[in-house]
N, C-alpha and C positions, 0 to 999 in steps of 0.2 A: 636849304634849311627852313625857308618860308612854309615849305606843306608841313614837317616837321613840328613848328611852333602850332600851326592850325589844327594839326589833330590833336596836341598834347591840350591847347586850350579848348577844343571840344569836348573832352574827356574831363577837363575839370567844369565846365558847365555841366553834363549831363551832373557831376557830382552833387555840386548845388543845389540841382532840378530835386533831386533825393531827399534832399535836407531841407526842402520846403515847411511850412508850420504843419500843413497839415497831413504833413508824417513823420513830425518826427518822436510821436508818443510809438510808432512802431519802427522806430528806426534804434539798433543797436549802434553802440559807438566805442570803439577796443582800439587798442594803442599794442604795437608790438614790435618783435624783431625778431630774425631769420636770420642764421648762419649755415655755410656748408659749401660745396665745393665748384668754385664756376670756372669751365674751360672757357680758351682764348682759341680762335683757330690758326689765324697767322697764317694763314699755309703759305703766303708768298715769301716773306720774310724767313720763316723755317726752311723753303726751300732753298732759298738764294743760301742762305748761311750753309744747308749740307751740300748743296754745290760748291762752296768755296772750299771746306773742310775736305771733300773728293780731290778738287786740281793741287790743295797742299799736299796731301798725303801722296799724291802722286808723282809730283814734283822734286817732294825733296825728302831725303833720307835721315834726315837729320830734322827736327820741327819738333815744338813744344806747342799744340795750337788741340785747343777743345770743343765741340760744337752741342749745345745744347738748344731743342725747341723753348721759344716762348710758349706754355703749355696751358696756363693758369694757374689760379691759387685758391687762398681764401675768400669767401664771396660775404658780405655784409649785408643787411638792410633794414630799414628800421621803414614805420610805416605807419600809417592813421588809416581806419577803414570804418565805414558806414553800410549796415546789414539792414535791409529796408525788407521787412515780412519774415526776416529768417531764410531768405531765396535770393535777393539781388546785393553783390555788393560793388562798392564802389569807394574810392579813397585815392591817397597819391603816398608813393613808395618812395624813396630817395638809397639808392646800394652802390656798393663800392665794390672792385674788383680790380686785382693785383698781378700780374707775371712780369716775369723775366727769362732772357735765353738771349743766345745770339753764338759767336763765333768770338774764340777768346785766346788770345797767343804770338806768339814768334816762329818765325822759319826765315834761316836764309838772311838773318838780319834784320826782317824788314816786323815789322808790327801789322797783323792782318787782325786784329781785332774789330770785330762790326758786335757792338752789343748794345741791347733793347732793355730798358726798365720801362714797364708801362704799368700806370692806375687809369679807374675811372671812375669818375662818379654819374650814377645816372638819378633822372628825378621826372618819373612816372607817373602818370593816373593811371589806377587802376577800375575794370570793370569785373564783374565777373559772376557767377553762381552759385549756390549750393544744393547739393542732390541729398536729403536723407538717406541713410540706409541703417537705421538703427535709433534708440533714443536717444542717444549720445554722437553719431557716427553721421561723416555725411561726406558726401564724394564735391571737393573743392575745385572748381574751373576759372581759370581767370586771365585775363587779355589785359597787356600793356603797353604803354604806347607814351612816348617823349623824347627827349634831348638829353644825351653824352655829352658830359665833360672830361676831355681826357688828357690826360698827361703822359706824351711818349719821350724819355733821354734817352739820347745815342750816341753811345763811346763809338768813333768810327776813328781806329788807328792813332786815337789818344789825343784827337779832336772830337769839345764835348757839343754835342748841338738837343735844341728840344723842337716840338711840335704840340699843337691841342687846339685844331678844328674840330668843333663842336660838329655832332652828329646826330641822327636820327638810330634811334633807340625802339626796340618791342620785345614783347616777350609774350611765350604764352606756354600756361604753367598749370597741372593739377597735380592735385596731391587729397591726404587724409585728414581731415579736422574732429579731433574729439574734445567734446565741448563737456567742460568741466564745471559750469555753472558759472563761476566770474575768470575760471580761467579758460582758454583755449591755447591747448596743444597741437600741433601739424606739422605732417612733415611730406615732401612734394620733389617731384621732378619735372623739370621743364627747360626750352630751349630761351636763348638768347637772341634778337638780333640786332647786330649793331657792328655795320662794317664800315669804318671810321674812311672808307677811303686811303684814297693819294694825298697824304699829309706834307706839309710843306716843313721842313727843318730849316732851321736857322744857326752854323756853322761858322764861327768866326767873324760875323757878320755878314756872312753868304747864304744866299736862302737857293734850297731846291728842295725837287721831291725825291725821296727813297725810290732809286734806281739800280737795273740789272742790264749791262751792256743797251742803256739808252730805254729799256722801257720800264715804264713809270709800275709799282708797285702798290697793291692795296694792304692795307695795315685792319686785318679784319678780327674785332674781336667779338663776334658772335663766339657761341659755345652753348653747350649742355651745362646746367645746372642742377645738383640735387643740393639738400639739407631742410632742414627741422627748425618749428619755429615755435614761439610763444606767443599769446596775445592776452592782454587784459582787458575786460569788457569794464565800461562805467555806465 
């Protein structure tokens, strides 16, 4: 997490460096927020759960048991940005992001339910550019880079356990911005990354990590990101 903290504070110095006095009669400054749709990948987790949901169905003839991926959800963020010439910007992002899934049921008597609720909040510097391509219209680039706050519960068989090692966080995202004089409109596609790792739960008072016949799993929630956002310039 150490290199983590160093580049998220590099990022907000460069910001700073921007907002120096003597730019900031050409420095825009807009206030906003971004909704829209952000996956989760999980693949280890989703895997291990449709393995499990395979040896019930095969097992037993008789079973009440469901398996659904943790997929993702709704994606949030709200954001402050600093536009130095109308070409560099620079700012810090704070977004939230939601799923759920896991393996959910009975067979045979026994309770084989393994289910995941996970959030996160992330909290970002942002860098990034803009390309003209019109008077209004302009091609949006932008790198981020910080620290995941996450919050994983797991129902595993009707003991409830959590997890929220803190992670390294990026992203990098364009999209279209049509600039409406005090308002700005945009809307963008871009990737996630942020693989939380081999998280430690804590179960009864027993701490381990998310395991498959002894090896330890990653709880990865990079993903694709699309949605549309708003910004108000002052």
């Amino acid at each position: 997490m150490k290199n983590s903290y160093k580049l998220f504070s590099f990022v907000l110095v460069m910001s700073l460096l921007f907002l120096s006095p003597s730019l900031k009669a050409q420095t825009e400054i807009s206030f906003g927020a971004n909704v829209g749709y952000g996956g989760l990948n999980m693949t280890d987790f989703n895997d291990a759960t449709k393995k499990g949901y395979e040896e019930i169905t095969n097992q037993f003839s008789n079973y009440s048991v469901s398996q659904e991926d943790v997929g993702g959800g709704v994606y949030f963020d709200g954001h402050v940005l600093f536009t130095f010439n109308k070409s560099i910007t620079t700012g810090l992002s704070v977004n939230y992001i939601s799923g759920s899934g896991g393996l959910e049921g009975t067979a045979g008597g026994t309770d084989y339910t393994v289910k995941l609720d996970v959030s996160t909040i992330e909290i970002l510097g942002v860098l990034g550019t803009k390309i003209p391509f019109g008077s209004s219209t302009a091609l949006a680039l932008k790198g981020y880079a910080g620290v995941g706050l996450p919050s994983f519960d797991l129902n595993a068989g009707g003991n409830n356990g959590s997890a929220g090692d803190a992670y390294f966080s990026g992203r990098l995202q364009g999209g279209v911005e049509f600039d409406l004089n005090s308002v700005i409109l945009n809307a963008f596609v871009g990737y996630r990354i942020a693989n939380a790792g081999a998280q430690e739960f804590e179960i009864n008072g027993q701490k381990g990590k998310f395991e498959v016949n002894g090896e330890e799993k990653k709880l990865d929630l990079s993903g694709l990101l699309l949605g549309v956002g708003i910004d108000i310039k002052f």
